[in-house]
TIFI-46733 format. One line per 2 residues: number of its first residue (from 1); for each residue x, y negated, z of C-alpha. Coordinates in Angstrom, 1 decimal, m for minus. Example, Ala and Ser with C-alpha at 12.3 -4.5 7.8 and 13.67 -1.06 7.14 Angstrom:
TIFI-46733
1) 12.3/4.5/7.8; 13.7/1.1/7.1
END
This chain:
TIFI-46733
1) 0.0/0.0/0.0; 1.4/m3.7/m0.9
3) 2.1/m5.8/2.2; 0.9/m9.4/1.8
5) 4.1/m11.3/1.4; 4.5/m14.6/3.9
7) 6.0/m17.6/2.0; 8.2/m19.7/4.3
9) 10.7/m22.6/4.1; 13.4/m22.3/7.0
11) 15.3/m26.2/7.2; 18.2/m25.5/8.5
13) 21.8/m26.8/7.9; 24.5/m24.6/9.9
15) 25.5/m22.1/6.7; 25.8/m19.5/9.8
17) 22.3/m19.8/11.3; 21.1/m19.4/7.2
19) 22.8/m16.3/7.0; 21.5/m14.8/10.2
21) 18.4/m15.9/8.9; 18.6/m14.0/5.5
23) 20.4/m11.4/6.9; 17.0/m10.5/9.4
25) 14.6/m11.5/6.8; 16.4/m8.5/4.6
27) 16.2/m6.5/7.6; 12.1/m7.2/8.4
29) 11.3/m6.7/4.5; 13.1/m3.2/4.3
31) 10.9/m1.7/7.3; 7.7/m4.6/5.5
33) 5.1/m2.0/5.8; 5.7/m1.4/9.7
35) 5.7/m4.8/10.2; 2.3/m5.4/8.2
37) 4.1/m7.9/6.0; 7.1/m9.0/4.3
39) 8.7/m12.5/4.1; 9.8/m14.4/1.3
41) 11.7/m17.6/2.2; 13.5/m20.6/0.6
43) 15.7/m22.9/2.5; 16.3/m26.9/2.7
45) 19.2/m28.5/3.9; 18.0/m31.9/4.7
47) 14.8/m33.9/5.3; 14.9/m34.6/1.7
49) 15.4/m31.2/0.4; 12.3/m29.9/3.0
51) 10.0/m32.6/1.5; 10.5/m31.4/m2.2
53) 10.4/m28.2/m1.3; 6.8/m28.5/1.0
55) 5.9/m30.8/m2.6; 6.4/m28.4/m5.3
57) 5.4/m24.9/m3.4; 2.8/m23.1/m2.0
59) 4.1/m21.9/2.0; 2.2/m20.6/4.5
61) 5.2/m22.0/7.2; 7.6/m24.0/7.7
63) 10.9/m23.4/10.1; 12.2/m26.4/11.3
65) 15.7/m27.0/13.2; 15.6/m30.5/14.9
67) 19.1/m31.8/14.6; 20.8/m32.4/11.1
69) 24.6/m32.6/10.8; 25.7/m36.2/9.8
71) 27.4/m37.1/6.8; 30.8/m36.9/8.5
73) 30.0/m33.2/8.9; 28.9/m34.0/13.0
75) 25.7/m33.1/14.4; 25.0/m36.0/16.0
77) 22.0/m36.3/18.0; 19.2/m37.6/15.0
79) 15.6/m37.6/15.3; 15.4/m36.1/11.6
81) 13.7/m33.1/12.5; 11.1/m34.8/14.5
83) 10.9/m36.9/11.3; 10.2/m34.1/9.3
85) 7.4/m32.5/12.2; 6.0/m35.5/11.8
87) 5.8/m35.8/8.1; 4.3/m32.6/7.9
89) 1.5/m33.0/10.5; 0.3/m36.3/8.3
91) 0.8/m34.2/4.9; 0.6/m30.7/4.9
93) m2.1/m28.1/6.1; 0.8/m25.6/7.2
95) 1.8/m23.9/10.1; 5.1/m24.7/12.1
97) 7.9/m23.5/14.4; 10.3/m25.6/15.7
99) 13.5/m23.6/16.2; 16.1/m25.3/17.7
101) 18.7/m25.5/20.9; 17.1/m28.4/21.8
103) 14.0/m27.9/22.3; 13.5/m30.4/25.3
105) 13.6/m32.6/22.2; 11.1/m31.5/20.1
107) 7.8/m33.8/19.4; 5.1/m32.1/18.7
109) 3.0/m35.2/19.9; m1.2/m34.4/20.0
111) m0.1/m31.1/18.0; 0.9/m28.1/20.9
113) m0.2/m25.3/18.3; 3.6/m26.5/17.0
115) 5.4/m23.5/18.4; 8.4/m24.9/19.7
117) 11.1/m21.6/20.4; 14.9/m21.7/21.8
119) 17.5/m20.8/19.5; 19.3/m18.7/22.3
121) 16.4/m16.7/22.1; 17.7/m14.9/19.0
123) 15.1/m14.9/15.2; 13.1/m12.3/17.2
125) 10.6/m14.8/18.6; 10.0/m16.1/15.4
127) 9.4/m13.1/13.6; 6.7/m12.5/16.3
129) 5.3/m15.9/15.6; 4.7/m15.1/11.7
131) 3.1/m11.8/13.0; 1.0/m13.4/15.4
133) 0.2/m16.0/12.6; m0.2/m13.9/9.6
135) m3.9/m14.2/9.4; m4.3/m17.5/9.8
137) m1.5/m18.0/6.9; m3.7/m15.8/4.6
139) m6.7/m17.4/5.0; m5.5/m20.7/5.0
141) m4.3/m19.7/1.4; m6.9/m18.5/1.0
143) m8.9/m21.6/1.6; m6.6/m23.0/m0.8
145) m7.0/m20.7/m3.6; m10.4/m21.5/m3.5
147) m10.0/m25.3/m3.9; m7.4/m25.2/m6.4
149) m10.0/m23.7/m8.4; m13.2/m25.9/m7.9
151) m10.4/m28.4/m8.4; m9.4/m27.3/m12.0
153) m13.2/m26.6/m12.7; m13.7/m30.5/m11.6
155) m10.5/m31.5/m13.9; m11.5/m29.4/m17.3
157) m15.5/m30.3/m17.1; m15.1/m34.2/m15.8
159) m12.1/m35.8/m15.3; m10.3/m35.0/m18.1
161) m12.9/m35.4/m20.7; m13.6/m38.6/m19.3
163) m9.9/m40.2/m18.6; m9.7/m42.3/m21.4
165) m12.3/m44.3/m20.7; m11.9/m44.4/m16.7
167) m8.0/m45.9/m17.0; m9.4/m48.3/m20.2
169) m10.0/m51.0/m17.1; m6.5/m51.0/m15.7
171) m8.1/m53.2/m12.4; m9.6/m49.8/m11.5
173) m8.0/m47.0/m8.4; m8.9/m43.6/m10.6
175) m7.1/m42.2/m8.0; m9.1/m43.5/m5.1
177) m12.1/m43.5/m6.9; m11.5/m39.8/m7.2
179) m10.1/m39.0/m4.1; m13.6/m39.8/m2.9
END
């Protein structure tokens, strides 16, 4: 029987850390059927890198370290994690784990569904997150799926046809006109 397959993007930047990670993901998938899911995952670097990943794909959850190593190579104490929790609670519908060693740190604000787990606890926790979450990830995509496609029915039969003649008036919002 095919396992359903939980799509997540880990942001980390220590190249070690992305390794264990990729190393245990390998691990979890080989034994996927046990588990009642496998994982397939894509990575970011920097707060930049998680946006346009969380912009062009479709993930069920998002892994988020707190701190980002400077320029200068340091990992200076940034609030670009926080940054990124934050941008994601105002523009995605996607679950979250903040995975860090500082965890005293994290703001999850009005938000305490944001799992917040110690990196000294090992990837163990984590895994048991996505299991304890896995339903909610599939329904929520599934919720999706099903938008996405009145969407496109909305797009083919109305806007489309009609796009010409909407943006003829360039004083008009389409896009807040059919946001609404």
């Amino acid at each position: 029987m095919t396992q359903p397959s939980l799509r997540v993007l880990l942001v980390e930047d220590e190249d070690t850390k992305i390794a264990q990670w990729r190393d245990a993901v390998a691990t979890h998938n080989a034994d996927a059927e046990a588990h009642g899911f496998s994982i397939e995952t894509c990575g970011a670097k920097t707060v930049e890198e998680a946006r346009r990943e969380l912009d062009a794909r479709k993930l069920d959850a998002i892994i988020v370290d707190l701190r980002f190593q400077s320029e200068d190579g340091l990992g200076k104490s940034n609030d670009q994690g926080n940054q990124l929790v934050r941008h994601v609670v105002e523009t995605q519908p996607i679950s979250m784990v903040i995975y860090t060693g500082l965890s005293g740190e994290a703001d999850v604000g009005a938000h305490p569904q944001i799992k917040v787990l110690d990196k000294g606890g090992g990837l163990q926790p984590v895994f048991a997150w996505l299991a304890s979450q896995k339903d909610l990830f599939l329904q929520l995509r599934a919720v999706k799926a099903t938008v996405d496609k009145e969407t496109a029915r909305i797009f083919f039969r109305s806007i489309w046809p009609r796009w010409s003649q909407w943006t003829a008036d360039s004083d008009v919002d389409v896009g807040k006109a059919l946001a609404r």
